[in-house]
N, C-alpha and C positions, 0 to 999 in steps of 0.2 A: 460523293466521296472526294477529300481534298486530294489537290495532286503532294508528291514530298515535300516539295519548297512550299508549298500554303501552307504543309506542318510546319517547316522549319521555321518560318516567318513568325507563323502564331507563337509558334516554341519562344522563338528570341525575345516577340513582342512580351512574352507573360515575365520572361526571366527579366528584361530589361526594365519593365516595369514600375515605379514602387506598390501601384494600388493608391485608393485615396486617401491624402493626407489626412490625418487625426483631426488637424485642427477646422476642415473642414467640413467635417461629423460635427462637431462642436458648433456649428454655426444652423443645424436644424432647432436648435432651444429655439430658434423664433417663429417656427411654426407654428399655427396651433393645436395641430393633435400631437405635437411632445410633450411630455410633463416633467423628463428629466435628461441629463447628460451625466456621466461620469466619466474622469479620464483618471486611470491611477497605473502602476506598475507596481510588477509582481513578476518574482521570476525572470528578473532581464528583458522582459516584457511590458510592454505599453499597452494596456487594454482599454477599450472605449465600449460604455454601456450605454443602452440609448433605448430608453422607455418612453411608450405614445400609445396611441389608440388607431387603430384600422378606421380608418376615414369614412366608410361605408355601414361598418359592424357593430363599432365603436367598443372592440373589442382589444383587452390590453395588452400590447406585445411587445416584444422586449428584442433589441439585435445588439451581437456583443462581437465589436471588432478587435483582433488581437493581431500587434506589430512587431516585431524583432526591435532592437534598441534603435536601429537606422530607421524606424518609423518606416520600412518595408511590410507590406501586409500579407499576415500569412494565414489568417483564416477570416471567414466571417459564419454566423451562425445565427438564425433568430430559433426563440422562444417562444412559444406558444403552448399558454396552460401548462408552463413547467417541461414542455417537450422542445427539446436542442434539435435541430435540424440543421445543417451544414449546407449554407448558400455557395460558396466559394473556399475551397482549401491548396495554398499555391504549392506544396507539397504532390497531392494528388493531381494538380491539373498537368504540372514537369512530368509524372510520372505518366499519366495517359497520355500526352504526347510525344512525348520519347517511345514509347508503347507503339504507338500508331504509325513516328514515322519507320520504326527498326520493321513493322510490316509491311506496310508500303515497298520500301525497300528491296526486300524478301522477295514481294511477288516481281520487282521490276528485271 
């Protein structure tokens, strides 16, 4: 278990953050198991679609990153077979550590 300051540190590190730039998603097109990129906005929102194939499966899956207009990132999510699964949401990651260190806390 983290002591408080390891929370508080991870806390800062995630707020201080941006997450990976957009345009750096954009530079997997030269891979070759991607077959596509999209970057468009929607919503005040910057989203990055990014379609390839499982390197091993060769199975086709899809991850869709979405930024605030600061190009701050505040989810990501792949797709598989039409099924969204939520890799990283910086919403809920503040909220479990704020969570963890107000316990922390408590028991000290």
């Amino acid at each position: 278990m983290l002591s408080v300051q390891e929370l508080k540190v991870k806390l800062a590190h995630v707020l201080a953050n941006k997450g990976i730039p957009p345009f750096v998603l954009a530079n997997n097109i030269s891979e070759a198991n991607y077959d596509e990129i999209s970057l468009y906005k929607r919503d005040q929102m910057i989203i990055v679609d990014m379609y390839c194939k499982d390197d091993e499966t060769g199975e086709p899956l899809q991850f869709k990153y979405m930024y605030n207009k600061d190009e701050v990132l505040l989810k990501s999510e792949m797709i598989i077979a039409g099924r969204s699964s939520v890799m990283w949401d910086r919403e809920a990651e503040i909220a479990s550590l704020t969570k963890q260190i107000q316990q922390a806390e408590a028991v000290v």
